[in-house]
C-alpha positions in Angstrom: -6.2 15.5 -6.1 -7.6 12.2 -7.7 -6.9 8.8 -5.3 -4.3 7.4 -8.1 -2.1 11.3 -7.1 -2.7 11.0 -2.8 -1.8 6.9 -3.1 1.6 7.8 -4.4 1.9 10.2 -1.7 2.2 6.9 0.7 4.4 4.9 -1.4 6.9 7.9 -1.5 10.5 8.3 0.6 8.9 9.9 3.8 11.1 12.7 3.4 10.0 12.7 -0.1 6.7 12.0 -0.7 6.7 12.5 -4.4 9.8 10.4 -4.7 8.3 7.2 -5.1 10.2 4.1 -3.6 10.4 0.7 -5.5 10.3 -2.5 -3.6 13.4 -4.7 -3.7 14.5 -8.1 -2.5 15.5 -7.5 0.7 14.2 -4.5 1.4 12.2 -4.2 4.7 8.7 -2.6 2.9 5.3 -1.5 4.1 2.9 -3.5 1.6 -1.2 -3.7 1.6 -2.3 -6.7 -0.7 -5.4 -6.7 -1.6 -8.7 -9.0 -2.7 -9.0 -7.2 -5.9 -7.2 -5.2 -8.5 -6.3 -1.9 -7.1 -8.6 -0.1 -9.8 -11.7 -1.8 -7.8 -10.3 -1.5 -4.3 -10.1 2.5 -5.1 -13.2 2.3 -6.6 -14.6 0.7 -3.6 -12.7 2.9 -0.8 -13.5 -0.3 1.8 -11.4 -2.3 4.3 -13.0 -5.1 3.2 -10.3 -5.3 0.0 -7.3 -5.8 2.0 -6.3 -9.1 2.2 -2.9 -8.2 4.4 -1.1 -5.3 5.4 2.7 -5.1 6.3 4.8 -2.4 8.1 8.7 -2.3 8.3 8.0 -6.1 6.8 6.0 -7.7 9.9 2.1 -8.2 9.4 -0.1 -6.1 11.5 -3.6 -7.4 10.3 -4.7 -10.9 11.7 -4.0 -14.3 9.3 -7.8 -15.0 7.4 
């Protein structure tokens, strides 16, 4: 499995993996923004891209 094929694994329904979710306004979502374009950051395979992480909409990683 190529990192594109297991990354949609986590953006699926969790009773559906390959059911992939979309992100709506107003949705509570669990979101990773990164430093760089995701092509790089999977490239790269390093923490250090992550900029911020959310889960069930609340951050979990520290402010910069």
């Amino acid at each position: 499995m190529d990192r594109c094929a297991a990354l949609d694994l986590f953006a699926g329904e969790p009773q559906r993996p390959s059911l992939v979710r979309r992100l709506m306004v107003g949705a509570v979502a669990d979101l990773c923004l990164l430093h760089v374009p995701l092509k790089e950051a999977l490239d790269l395979m390093s923490a250090d891209v992550v900029r911020a992480t959310f889960v069930g909409g609340r951050r979990i990683t520290p402010p910069e």
